[in-house]
C-alpha distance (Angstrom), angle and dihedral (degrees) to the residues before:
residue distance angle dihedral
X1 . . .
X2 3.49 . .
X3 3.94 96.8 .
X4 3.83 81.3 55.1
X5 3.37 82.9 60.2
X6 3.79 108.0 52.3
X7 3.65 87.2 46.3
X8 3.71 90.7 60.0
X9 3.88 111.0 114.7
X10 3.69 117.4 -132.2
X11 3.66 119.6 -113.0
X12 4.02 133.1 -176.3
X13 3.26 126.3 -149.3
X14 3.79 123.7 -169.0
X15 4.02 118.3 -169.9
X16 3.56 137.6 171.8
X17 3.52 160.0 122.6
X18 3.97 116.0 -50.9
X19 4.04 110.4 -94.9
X20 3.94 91.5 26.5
X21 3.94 97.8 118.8
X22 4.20 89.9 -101.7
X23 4.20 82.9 148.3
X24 3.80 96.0 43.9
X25 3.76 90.9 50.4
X26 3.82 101.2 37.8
X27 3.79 84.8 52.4
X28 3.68 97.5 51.6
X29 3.97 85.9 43.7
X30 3.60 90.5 55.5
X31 3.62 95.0 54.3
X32 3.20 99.6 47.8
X33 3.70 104.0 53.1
X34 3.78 95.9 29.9
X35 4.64 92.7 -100.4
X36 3.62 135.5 163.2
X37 3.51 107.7 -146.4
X38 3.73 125.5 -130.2
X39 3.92 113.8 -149.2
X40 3.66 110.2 -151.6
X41 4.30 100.8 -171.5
X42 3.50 114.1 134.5
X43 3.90 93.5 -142.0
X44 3.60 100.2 42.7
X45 3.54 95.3 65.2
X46 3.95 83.7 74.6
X47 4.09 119.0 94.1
X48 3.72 120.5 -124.6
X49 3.89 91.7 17.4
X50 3.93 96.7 111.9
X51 3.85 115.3 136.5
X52 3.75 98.7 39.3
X53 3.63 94.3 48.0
X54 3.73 106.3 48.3
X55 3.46 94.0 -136.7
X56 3.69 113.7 176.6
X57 3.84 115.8 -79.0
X58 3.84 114.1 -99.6
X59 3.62 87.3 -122.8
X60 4.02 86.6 58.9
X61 3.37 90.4 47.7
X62 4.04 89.8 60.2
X63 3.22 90.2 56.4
X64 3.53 96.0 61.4
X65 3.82 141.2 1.8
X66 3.94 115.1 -89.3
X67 3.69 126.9 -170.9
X68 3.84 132.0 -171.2
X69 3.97 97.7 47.9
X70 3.17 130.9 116.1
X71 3.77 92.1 -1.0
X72 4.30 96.0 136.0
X73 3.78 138.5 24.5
X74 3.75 119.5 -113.4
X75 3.80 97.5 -106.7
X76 4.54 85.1 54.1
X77 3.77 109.5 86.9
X78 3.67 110.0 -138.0
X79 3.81 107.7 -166.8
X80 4.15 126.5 -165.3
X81 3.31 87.7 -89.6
X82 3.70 108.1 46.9
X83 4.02 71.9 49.7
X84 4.07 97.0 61.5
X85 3.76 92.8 44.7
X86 3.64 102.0 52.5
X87 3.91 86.3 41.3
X88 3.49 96.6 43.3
X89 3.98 80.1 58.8
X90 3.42 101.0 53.1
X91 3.75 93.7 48.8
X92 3.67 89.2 56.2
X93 4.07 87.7 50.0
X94 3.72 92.6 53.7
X95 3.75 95.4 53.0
X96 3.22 87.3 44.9
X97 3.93 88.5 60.9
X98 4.00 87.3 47.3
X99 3.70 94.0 -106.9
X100 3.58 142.8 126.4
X101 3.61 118.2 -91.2
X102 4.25 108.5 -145.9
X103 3.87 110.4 -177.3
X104 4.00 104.5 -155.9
X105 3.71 132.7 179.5
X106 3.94 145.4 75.5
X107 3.61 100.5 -104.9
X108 4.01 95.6 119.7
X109 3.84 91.5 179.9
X110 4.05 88.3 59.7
X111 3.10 99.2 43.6
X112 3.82 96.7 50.3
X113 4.07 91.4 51.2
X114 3.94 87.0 46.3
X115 3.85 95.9 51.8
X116 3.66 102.9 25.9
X117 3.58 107.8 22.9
X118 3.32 134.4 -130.3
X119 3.87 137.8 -69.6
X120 3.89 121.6 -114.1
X121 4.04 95.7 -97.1
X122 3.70 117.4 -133.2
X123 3.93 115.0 -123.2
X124 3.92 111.1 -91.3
X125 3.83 125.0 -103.0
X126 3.71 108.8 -140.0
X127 3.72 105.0 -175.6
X128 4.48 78.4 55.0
X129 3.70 85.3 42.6
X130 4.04 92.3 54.5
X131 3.70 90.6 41.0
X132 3.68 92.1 57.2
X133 3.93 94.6 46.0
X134 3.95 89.4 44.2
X135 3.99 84.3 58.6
X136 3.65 94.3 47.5
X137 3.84 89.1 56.1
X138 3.60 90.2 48.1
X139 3.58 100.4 45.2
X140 3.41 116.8 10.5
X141 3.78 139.3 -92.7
X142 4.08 94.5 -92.1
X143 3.85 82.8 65.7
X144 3.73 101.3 54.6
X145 4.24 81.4 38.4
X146 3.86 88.2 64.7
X147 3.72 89.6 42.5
X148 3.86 86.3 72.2
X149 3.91 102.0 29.7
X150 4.47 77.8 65.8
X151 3.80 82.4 45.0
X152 3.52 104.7 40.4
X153 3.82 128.7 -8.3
X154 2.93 104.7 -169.0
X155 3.91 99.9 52.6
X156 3.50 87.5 49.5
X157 4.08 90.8 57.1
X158 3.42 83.7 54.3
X159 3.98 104.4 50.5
X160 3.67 120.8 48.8
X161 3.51 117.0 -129.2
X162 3.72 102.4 -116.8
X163 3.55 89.1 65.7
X164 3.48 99.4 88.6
X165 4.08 104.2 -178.0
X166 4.00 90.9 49.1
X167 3.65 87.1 47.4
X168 4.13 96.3 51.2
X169 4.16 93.5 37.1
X170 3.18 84.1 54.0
X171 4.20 93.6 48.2
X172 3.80 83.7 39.6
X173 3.46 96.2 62.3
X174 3.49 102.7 31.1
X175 4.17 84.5 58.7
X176 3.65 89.3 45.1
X177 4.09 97.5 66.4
X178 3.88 106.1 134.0
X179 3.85 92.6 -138.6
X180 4.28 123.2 68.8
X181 3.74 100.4 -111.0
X182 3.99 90.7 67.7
X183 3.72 91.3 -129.3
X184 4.22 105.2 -153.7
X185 3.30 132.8 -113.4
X186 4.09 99.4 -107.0
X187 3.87 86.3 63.2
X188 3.89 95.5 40.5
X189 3.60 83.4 62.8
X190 3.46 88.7 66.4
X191 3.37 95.5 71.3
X192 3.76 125.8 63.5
X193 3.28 101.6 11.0
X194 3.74 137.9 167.1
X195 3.66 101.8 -135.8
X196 3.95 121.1 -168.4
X197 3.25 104.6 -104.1
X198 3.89 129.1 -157.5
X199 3.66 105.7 34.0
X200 3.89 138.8 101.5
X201 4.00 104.7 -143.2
X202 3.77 132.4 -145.4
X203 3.43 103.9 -162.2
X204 4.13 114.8 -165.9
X205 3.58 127.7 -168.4
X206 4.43 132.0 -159.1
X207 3.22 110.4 -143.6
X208 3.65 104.0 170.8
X209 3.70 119.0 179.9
X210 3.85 116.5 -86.2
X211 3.40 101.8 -111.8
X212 3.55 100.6 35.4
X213 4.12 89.1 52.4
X214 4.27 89.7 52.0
X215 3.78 91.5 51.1
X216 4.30 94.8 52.2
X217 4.44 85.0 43.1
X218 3.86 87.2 50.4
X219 3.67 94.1 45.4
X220 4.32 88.6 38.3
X221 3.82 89.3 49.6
X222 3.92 94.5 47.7
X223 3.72 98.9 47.3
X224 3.83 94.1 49.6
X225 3.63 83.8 68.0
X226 3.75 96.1 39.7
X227 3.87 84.2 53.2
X228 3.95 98.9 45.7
X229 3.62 109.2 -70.9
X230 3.90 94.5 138.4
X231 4.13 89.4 44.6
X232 3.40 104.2 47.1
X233 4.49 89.2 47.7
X234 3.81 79.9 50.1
X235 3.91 86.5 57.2
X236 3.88 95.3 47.2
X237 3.89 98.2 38.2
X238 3.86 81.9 59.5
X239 3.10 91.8 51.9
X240 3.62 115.6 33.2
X241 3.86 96.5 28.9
X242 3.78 117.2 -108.3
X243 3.89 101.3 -88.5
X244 3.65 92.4 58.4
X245 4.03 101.8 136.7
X246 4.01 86.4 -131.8
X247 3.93 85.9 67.1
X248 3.36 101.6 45.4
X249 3.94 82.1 70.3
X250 4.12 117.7 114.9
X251 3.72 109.3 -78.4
X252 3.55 101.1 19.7
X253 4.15 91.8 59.4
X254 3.65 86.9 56.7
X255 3.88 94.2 40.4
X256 4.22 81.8 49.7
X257 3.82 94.0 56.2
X258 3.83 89.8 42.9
X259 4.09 80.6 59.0
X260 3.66 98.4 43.1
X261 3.98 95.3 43.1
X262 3.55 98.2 -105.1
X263 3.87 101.0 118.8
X264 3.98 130.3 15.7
X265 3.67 115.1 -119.6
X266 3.80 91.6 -98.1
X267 3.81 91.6 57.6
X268 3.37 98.6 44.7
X269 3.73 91.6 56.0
X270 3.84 88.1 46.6
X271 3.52 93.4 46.4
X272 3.74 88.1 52.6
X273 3.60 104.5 51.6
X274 3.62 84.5 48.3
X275 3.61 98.7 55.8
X276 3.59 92.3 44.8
X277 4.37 91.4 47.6
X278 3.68 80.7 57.2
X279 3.93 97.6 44.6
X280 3.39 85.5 57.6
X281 3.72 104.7 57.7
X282 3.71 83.2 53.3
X283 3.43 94.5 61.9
X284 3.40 96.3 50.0
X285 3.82 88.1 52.4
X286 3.56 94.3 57.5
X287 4.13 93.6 39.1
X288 3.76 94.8 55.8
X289 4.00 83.6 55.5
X290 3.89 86.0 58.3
X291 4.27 113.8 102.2
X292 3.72 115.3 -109.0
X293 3.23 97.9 -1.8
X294 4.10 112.8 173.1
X295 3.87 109.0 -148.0
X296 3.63 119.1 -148.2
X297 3.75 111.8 -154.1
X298 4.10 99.8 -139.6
X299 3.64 145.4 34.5
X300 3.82 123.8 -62.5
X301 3.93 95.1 -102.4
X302 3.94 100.9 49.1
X303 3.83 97.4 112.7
X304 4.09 87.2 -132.8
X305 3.73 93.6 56.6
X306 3.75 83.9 47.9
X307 3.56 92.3 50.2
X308 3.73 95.7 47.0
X309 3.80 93.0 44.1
X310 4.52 89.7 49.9
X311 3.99 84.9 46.8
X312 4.10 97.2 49.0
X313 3.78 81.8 41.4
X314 3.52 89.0 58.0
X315 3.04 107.8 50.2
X316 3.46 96.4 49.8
X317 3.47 95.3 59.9
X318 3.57 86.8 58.8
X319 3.65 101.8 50.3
């Protein structure tokens, strides 16, 4: 057991609320301690999706290797597991390189599957599967949303409610539980699962403070339309058709009903900003669930949460 141990690789993990520095941080990280960084963010593994996302610049990707973007197109569907695998494989790649692997992102859902594995899935049930999409039509994704928070709450922190397929898997398999009490599918994944194996994890937490974090998402969500939000979903919709699930992502749904009438420009920024505010208190609801999680009170470019974050790094590689 203890040789098992020592021959465990390190691994970082950096998690957080959207707009809490995770890139800035990660970055510096990386440089420091000779990384490749890992992004786990279920929309930036989609090509041509750049403003919306806040993918990392391609000048911050010079600076240091970045895996997990730009791995699909936004017609491909790339699920939590097709996630874990390809990640899982990049991690192995960047120890092979004799570097340190540094998972970052807010995708809880991803980075669940890629740590923990995932639960056997139980076979779908279309005709429940139409049902549920019928119902969405009829009254809205919030409705099907509160469906699964009864369900399953903590799933539902995890999937936002415009994203209608997450939302009814999740339903799906939550429903399809072999025994009577319906047991839901945050606690089937508890059973069965694939865990990564071979590493010793770090796992780091922003936790900015609340009203500092809602000021940087209003200003995030605003300038992604100043710099071309509403253009570049223009571009995709054209492309990809306008219920592509990529689209239905926060930012570009409100830059779509800017497009289709819906909302004024105003509105859709609002609307925005406060989809992502409330994105982000789910994340922070499913990241406190996380094991041993070390919370850093600030945002990722505050030079004392960098110097915390370098020194816990440190010493962990030295344990």
């Amino acid at each position: 057991m203890v040789a098992a141990v020592v021959n465990e690789k390190p691994l970082i993990v950096l998690a957080g609320p959207t707009a809490s520095g995770k890139t800035t941080l990660a970055i510096h990280l990386a440089e420091k301690f000779n990384g490749e960084i890992v992004s786990c963010d279920s929309v930036a593994v989609y090509r041509g999706m750049e403003i919306g996302t806040a993918k990392p610049t391609l000048d911050e990707r010079a600076l240091v290797p970045h895996h997990m973007i730009d791995v699909a197109w936004p017609d491909e569907q790339v699920t939590a597991g097709d996630y874990s695998r390809l990640a899982r494989e990049a991690l192995t790649g960047i120890v092979q390189r004799g570097r340190l692997p540094i998972v970052t992102g807010g995708t809880g859902l991803y980075l669940r599957a890629l740590i923990d594995g995932l639960f056997p899935s139980p076979p779908s049930r279309p005709e429940l599967r139409e049902r549920l999409r019928e119902r969405a039509t009829r009254r809205g994704p919030a409705h099907l949303h509160r469906i699964l928070t009864r369900l399953d709450r903590t799933a539902a922190a995890a999937i936002h409610a415009n994203d209608v397929p997450k939302v009814i898997r999740a339903i799906e398999v939550s429903l399809a539980a072999q025994d009577s009490s319906r047991t839901p599918m945050t606690e089937q994944w508890q059973k069965g699962r694939d865990r990564l194996e071979g590493y010793r994890i770090l796992r780091l937490g922003l936790n900015p403070p609340r009203t500092l974090l809602y000021e940087r998402i209003n200003l995030r969500a605003a300038a992604m339309f100043d710099r071309g939000l509403i253009e570049e979903t223009s571009s995709l919709i054209e492309r990809y058709g306008r219920e592509c699930r990529a689209l239905t992502s926060l930012g570009y749904a409100q830059a779509a009903q800017f497009l289709t009438g819906e909302l004024t420009r105003e509105e859709a920024v609002a609307a925005a900003q406060q989809g992502h505010r409330n994105y982000a208190k789910r994340q922070l609801t499913w990241f406190r669930r996380e094991p041993e999680m070390h919370w850093l009170g600030g945002v990722g470019s505050d030079e004392n949460i960098i110097t915390e974050a370098s020194t816990m790094v440190q010493d962990f590689l030295h344990t």
